[in-house]
N, C-alpha and C positions, 0 to 999 in steps of 0.2 A: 942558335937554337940547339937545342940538346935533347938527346932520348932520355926517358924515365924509367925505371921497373920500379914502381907502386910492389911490394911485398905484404902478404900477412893483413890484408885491408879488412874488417867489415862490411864489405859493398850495402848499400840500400838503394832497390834501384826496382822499378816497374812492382812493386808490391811483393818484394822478397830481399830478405837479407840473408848473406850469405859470406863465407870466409874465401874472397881469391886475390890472387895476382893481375897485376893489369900493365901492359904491357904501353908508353906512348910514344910512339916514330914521329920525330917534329911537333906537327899540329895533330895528330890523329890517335886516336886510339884505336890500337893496332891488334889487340890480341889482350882476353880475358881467361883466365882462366890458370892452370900449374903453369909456374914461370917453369917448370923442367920441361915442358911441353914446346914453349917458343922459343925462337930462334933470338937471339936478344945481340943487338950491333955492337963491335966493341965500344968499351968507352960508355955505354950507357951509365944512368947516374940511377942509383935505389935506393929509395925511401922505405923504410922498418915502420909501416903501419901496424906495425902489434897494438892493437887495443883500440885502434881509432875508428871509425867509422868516416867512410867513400861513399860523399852524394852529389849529382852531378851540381855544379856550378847553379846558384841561382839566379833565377832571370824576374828582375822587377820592374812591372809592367806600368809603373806609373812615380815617374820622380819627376823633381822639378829645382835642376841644378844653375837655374839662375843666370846661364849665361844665353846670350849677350845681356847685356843693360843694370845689371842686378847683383851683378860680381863684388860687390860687398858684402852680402850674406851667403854666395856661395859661390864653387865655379865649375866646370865640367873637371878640370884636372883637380882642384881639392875634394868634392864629393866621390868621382870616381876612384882617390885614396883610400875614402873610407868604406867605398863601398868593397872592393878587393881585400881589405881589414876584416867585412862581416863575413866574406864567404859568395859575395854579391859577383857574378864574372859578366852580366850582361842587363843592361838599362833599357827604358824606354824613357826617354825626356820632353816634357809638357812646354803646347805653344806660349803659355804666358809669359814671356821674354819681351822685353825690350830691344830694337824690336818685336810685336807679335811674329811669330809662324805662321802667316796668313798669306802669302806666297812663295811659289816654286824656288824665287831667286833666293830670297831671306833663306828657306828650308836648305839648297846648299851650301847657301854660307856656315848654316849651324854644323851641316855635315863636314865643314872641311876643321872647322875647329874642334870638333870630335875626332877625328882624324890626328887634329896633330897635339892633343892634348889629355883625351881616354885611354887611362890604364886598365880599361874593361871593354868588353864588346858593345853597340852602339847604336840606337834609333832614334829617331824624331819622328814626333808627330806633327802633322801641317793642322792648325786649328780652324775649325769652320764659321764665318760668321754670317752677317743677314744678308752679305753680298757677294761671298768669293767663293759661289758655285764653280763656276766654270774653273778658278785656278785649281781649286780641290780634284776636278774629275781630269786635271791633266797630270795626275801625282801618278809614279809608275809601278803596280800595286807588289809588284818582285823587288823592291829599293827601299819602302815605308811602310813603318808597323801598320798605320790608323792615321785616325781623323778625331780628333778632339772635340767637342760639342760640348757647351756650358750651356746649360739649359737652367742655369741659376748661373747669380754671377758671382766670382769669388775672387781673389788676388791676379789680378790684371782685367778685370772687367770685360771678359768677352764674351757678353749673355748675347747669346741666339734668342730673341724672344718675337719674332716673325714668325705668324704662323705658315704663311705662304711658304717662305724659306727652308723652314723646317720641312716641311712636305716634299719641295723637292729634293733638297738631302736625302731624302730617309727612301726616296723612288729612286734614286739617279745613282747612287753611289755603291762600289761591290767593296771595297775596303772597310773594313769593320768600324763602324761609328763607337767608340766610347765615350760615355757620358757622365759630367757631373749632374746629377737631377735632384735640383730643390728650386719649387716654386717660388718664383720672385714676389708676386705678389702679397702671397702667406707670413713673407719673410718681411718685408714694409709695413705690413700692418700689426704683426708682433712688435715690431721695431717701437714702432709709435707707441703702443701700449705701455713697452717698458719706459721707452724713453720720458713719457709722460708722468709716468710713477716714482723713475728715482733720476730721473737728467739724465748729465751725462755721466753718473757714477754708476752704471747698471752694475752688480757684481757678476762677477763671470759667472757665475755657476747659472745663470739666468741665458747662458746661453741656447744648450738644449729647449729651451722654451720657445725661444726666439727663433730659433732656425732647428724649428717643429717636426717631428714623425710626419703630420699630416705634412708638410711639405716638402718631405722627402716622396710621401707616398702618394704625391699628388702631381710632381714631377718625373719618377720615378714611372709609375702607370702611365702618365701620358706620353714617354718614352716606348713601351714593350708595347703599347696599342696601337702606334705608328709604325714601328719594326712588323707588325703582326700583319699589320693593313698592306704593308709594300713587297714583305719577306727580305726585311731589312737584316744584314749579321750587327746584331746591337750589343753590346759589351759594357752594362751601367759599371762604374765605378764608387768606389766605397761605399757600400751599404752599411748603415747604419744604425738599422731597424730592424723588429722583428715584424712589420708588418709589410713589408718590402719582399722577404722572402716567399710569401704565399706566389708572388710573380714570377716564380721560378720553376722546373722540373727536373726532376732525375730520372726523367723515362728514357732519353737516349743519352746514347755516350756521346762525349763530349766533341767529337770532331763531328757529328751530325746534328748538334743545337744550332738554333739561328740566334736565340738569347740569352746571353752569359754573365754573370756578375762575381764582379771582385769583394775581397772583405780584405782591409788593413788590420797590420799586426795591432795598433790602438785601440782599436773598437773592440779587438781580442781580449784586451789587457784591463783596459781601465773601464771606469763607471761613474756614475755621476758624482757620487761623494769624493771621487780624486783632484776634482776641483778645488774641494778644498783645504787640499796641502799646494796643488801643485800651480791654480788659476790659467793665468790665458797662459801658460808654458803651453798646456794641454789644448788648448783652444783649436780646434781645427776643424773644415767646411766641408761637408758634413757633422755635425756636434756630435760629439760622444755622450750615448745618454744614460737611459738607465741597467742598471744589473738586469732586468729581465731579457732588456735588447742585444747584452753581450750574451750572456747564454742563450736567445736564440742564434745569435749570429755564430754561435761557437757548435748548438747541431745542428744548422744549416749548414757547416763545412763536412762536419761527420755522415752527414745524409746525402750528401752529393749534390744539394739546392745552390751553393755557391763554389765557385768555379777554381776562385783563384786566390791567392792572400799574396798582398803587397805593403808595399808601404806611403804612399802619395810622400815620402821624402817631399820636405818641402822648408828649407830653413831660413830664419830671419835673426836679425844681432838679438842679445839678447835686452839692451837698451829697445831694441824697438816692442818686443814681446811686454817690458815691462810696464807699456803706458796702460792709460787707463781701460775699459771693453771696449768701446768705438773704437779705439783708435790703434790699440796694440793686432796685429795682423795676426790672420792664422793660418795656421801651418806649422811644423817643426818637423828638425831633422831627426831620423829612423834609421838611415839602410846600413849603416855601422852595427847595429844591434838588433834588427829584425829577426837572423835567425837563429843569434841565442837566446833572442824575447822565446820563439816559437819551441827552441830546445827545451826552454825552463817549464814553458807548459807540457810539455812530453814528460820531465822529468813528475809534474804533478795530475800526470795522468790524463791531463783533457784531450790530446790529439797523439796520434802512436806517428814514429819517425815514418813510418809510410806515409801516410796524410800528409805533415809537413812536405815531404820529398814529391809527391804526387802535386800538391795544391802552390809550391813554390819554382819548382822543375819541371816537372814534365809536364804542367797543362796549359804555361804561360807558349810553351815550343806549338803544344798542341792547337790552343786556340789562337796562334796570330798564325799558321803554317811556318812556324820555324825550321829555317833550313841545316840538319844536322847539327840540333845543339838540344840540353835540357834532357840526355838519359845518357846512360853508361849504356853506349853499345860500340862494335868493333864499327873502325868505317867514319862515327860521326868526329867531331871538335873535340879536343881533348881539354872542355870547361870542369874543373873537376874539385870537390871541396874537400879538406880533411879535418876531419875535429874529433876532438878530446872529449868524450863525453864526461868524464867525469873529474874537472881539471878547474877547480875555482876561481872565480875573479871577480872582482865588484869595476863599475863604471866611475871614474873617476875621471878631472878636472884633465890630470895629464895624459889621460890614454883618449880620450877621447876628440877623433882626428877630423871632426867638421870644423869649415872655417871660420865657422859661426864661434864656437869654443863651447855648446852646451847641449846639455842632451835632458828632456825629461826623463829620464835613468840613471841621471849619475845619483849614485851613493846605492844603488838596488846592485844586488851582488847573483850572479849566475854560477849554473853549475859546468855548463860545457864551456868551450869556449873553442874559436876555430883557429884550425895551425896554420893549415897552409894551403892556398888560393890557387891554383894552376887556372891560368888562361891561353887557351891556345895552345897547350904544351906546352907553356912557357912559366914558372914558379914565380908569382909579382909578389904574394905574401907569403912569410916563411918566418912565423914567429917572432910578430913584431915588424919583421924587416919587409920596408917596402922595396920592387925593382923598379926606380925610377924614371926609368929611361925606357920600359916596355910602353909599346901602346897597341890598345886594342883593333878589333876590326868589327866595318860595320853588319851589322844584320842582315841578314838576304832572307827571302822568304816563298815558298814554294807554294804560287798561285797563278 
């Protein structure tokens, strides 16, 4: 482990950008501000940020890196590659594993393979189902981000749909529930309509239809009416609608809301006509619907009605993406490119690098009580990202490091692009170059 002097940086960091030095001892960042000011050890290593811009490390609150069971489409050590590639220093990883996450023991088996396989910092969530109250309320809320709730079911089938069950989850438990919510039912009887209509050849784009607004907002409400009834911290994941957000407020700040919701870089990006160029690549649970839905989901980040921007990472081969609707899976892999997706909309004006920094960094720390990670300050983890804002490159076949081998963005060309990854005080990306032999640490959290 070696010391850093960070020079000449653009900092962006708590809603100010500004020109300093930054100082990192080991794991910490030590000292902000005129390097002529600190006391700097010999032997320190400095990096010439002339012209780059310093944001803290991003932390994504919702992937799904496929290990144990599933390690054909992805694995903790090959998506954590590409996640230290986009700028990504800190994960949260979803129970649908093969194994499920549905107890204590399985939960640290995940953590010891994180341990010895993440070249980023590291959580698991235990997933909640119609019977494993009691293993969920022995989880120790200082060791694990969350509790997983499918309250629709999607790739690994673990619908909560007991109402009993649900009730006492949402009374019983003080670890924040995250939730996929889209009604099952809504979603079977869509089903049947299309399927009636065109077999089994539905075209994708028939997907937003099928896995409907109203079943988003009908799962989605019956989520924030539960939290509301018990004074549950409820945390819905990927919204996808603009009618979803009416469920939300920006009356308090963020570390005193009980109900929080996430919005993915896709839902940002795309629209229903992208369907068709790009069909089920795009396919993913919650459906990406229409232009109206992305621009409200896009001033519900500007307004402060949504909380957080992730990316449900979530990859599959691309033989399996290309069967038919029924049968090709969804999901696809993101966290490689989520935040030069987010740069290139900075670059066209929709969200200012505050927003992105605020709604990727600092609110994911804020709202799971992150312990010292997610802001540039003296004291905490030296999680730290540098990028080129104005430095070209298009996504193509060989740069792009999932082990899946494909991105719904290859051939779309960005204007930033990120240099270099500090985790821990330690450099794992450095233009191109990955440090393979780093690995990360897991997530603690102050509750």
């Amino acid at each position: 482990m070696s010391n850093i002097l960070i020079k000449n940086a653009t900092i962006v960091n708590e809603g100010e950008t500004y020109l300093s030095d930054l100082l990192i001892i080991e794991e910490i960042i030590s000292a902000i501000g005129s390097a002529d000011q600190m006391t700097i050890p010999p032997g320190t290593k400095t990096i010439d940020a002339t012209g780059l811009l310093l944001i803290p490390g991003v932390i994504d609150d919702q992937v799904h890196f496929r290990e144990p069971g599933l390690t054909h489409k992805g694995d903790i050590h090959s998506e954590s590659r590409a996640a230290v590639a986009g700028g990504v220093t800190s994960f949260m990883d979803m129970p649908n594993t093969n194994p499920q996450t549905v107890t204590i023991d399985i939960l640290n088996e995940k953590y010891l393979i994180g341990s010895e396989n993440s070249l980023t910092n590291y959580s698991f969530y235990i997933g909640a189902t119609n019977t494993n109250i009691g293993e969920v309320m022995r989880v120790d809320p200082s060791e694990v981000c969350g509790i997983k709730l499918f309250m629709g079911s999607s790739t690994g089938n673990m619908l909560v749909d007991n109402e009993s069950a649900l009730k006492e989850l949402f009374a019983k438990v003080s670890l924040p529930i995250t939730a996929h919510c889209e009604d099952e039912p809504t979603i079977r009887k869509n089903t049947g309509i299309y399927r009636e209509r065109y077999g089994e050849d539905v075209p994708v784009k028939m997907h937003p239809l099928i896995r409907s607004r109203e079943a988003c907002f009908l799962s989605s409400s019956h989520a924030v009416n539960l939290a509301k009834e018990f004074n549950t911290r409820l945390h819905i994941l990927h919204l996808s609608t603009a009618d979803e957000i009416k469920l939300f407020s920006n009356e308090l700040p963020l570390n005193q809301k009980r109900i929080t919701g996430e919005v993915c870089v896709h839902y940002l990006w795309f629209e229903e006509s992208s369907y068709d160029d790009l069909g089920a690549l795009i396919k993913w649970n919650p459906a990406i619907k229409t232009r109206f839905d992305r621009d409200a989901l896009i001033n519900g980040v500007n307004n402060n009605l949504i909380d957080i921007i992730a990316t449900d990472h979530a990859p599959h081969t691309l033989e399996e993406k290309q069967n038919s609707y029924f049968k090709a899976p969804s999901g696809g892999p993101l966290i490689q490119h989520s935040l030069t997706i987010m740069l290139e909309l900075w670059h066209r004006n929709v969200f200012s690098l505050g927003k992105i920094v605020e709604m990727m960094c600092h609110n994911p720390a804020i709202l799971f009580n992150i312990r010292e990670r997610g802001f540039i300050r003296e004291g905490y983890k030296a999680d730290l990202c540098l990028i080129d804002p104005d430095s070209g490159w298009s996504v193509t076949k060989e740069n792009i490091l999932y082990k899946c081998g494909w991105s719904p963005f290859e051939g779309t060309s960005f204007r930033s692009k990120v240099v270099k990854t500090i985790v821990n005080g330690t450099i794992v990306f450095d233009n191109g170059v990955i440090k393979e032999d780093y690995r990360g640490q897991r997530l603690l959290f102050d509750r």
